[in-house]
N, C-alpha and C positions, 0 to 999 in steps of 0.2 A: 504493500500500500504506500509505506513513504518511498519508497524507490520509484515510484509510477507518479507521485506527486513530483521530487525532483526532475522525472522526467520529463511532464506537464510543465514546468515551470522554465525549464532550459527551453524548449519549444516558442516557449511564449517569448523567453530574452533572443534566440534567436532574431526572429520575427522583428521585434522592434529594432534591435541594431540593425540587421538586415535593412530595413527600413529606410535607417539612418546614413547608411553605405549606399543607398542605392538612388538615395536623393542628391547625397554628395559626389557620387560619381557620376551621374545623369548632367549634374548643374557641370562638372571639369568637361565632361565632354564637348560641352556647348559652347563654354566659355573657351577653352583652349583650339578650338574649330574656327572660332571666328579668330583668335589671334595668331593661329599658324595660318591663315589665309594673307591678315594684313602681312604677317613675316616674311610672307615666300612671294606675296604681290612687289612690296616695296623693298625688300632686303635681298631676298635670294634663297635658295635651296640651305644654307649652312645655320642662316638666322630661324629656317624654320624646323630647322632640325633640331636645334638649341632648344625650341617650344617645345618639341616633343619633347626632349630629355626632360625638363619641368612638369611636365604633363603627368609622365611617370612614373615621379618621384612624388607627385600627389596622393597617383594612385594608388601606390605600393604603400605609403604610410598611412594613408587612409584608412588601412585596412587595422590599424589601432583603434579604431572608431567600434570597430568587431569585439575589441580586445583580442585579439591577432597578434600572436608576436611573429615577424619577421625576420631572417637571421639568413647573411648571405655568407657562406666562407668560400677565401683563395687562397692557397696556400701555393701556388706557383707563380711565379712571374711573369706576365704572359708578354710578345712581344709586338713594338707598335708602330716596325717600320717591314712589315711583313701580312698578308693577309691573315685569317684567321676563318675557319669553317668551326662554328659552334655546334657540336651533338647533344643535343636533348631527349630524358624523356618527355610525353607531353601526358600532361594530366588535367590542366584546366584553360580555361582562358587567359585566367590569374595568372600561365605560366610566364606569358610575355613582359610583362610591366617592369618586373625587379631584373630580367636580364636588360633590359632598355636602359635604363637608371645605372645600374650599379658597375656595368660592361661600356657606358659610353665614351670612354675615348677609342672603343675599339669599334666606332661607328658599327654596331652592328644593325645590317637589314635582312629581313625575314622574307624567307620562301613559305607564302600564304595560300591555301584557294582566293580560287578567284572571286566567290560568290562575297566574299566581305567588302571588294574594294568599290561597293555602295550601298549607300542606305545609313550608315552609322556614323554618325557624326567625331571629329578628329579621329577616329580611325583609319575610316575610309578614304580620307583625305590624305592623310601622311601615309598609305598603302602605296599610291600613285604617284606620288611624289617623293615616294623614297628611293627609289628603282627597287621597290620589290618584287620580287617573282611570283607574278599571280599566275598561279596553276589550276586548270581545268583539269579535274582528277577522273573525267570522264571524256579527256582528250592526250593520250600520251606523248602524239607527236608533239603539241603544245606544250607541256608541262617540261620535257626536255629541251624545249628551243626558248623557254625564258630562263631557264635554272640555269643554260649554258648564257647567257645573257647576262647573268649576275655576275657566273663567275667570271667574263673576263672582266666586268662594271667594278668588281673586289677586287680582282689581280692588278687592275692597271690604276686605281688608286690606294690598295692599302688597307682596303675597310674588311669586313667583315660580314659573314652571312652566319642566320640561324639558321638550324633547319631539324625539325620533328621526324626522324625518319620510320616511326611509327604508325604513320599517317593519319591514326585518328588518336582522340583524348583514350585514355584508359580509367575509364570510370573505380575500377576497383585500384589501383596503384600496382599492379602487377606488371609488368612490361611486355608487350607485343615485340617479334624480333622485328629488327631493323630491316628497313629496303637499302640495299648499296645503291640504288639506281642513282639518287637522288645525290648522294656521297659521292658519285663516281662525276656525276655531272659539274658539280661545285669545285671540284677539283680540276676539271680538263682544261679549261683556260686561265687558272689559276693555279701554276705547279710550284710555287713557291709557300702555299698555302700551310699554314701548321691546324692540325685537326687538335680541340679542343672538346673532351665530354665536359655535360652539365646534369647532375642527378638532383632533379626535383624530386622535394619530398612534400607530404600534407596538403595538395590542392584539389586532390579527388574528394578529401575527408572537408577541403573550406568551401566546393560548390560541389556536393556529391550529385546535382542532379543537372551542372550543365546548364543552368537557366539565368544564374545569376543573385537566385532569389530562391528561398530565404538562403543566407549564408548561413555556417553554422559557427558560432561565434566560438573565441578563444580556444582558436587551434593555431596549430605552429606550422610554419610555413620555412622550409629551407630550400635554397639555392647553394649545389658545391660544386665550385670550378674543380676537375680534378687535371690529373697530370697528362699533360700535353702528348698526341700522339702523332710524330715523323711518317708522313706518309710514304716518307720515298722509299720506292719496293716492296712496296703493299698493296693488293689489289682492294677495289675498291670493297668486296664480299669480308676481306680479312679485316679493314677499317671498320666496317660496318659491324663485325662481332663482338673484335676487340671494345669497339666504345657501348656495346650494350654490355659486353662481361665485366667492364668497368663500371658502369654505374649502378647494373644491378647488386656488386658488392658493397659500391657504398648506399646503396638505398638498406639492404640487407641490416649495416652495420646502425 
């Protein structure tokens, strides 16, 4: 009976923080939309890249409003006159915000579907304007002629790509294996590229239903860079493992 009342009763503080979060990241979205338009009308592509990184870092703290704690570790020193292909697993929406934020000197831009880059407000906009790779995941030959588009977009300035090679969120936090397809593409016009994992933990358990809404409040949410993977003489199948047998041990741990 009292275990069903404390459960009745986190429901309900969900619900309201939820709430709270969803008003305040509703209003950033609006408001940071209309100020990466003026950034990128009258300044340029870099000024409105600066707004996102802002944008990001709303978002990701915001999520204190949840009572959410947040906790990003690097313990390597990653390099910043060199590309960089980031490996993730993907677990929520949430996954994107605190790599944006906490990874931005490594300009990182995301290989997305394409169905996001309209309709949502500053998302949708810095989707198009990032040189993202919008992939039609019901178009192959498309989704390899923009991913090869980034990567030479990263190789010949320096920046960085994300990329989920799980292809969809994993609701439960268990890891899907990795597609090389995607890995292999990111890297062909960009062979200088150093292969980065990143093991998310706790965002299936902060949106476990995908919607946004209710969140489930005071959970822990981590991002860990781990130790950088040399691709050269690595096919693209053996990068693809290596960085899921890598993060699965540290999701494990």
């Amino acid at each position: 009976m009292l275990f069903t009342y404390f459960c009745d009763m986190k429901k309900i503080i969900d619900y309201i923080l939820g709430s709270v979060y969803l008003v305040y990241f509703g209003l950033l979205l609006v408001v940071f939309h209309v100020l990466q338009v003026i950034a990128f009308t009258i300044f340029g592509k870099n000024a409105q890249q600066k707004v996102v990184f802002v944008l990001n870092f709303f978002i990701t703290y915001g999520w204190y409003l949840t009572g959410t704690r947040v906790k990003f570790t690097q313990s390597f020193q990653l390099p910043t006159d060199r590309s960089i292909v980031f490996i993730a697993n993907h677990q929520s929406t949430f996954d994107i915000p605190a790599i944006y934020w906490f990874l931005r000197k490594h300009q990182p831009i995301f290989v997305s579907k394409i169905e996001l880059a309209k309709g949502i407000p500053s998302i949708s906009y810095n989707l198009r304007k990032s040189n993202s790779a919008l992939i039609d995941r019901k178009d192959g030959k498309q989704a390899v002629s923009e991913i090869l588009r980034l990567s030479k977009y990263i190789g010949e300035n320096n920046y960085s790509a994300v990329i989920f090679p799980e292809g969809t969120r994993s609701r439960t936090g268990e890891m899907k294996p990795f597609a090389a397809g995607g890995i292999n593409a990111l890297l062909k016009k960009a062979p200088n590229a150093l292969v980065v994992p990143i093991a998310i933990k706790g965002n299936n358990k902060f949106d476990p239903n995908g919607r946004l809404f209710p969140l489930v409040s005071f959970s822990k949410l981590s991002w860990t860079v781990l130790e950088p993977i040399e691709p050269k003489g690595k096919t693209g199948e053996e990068i693809a493992n290596l960085a899921h047998e890598t993060i699965r041990i540290a999701l494990d741990e």
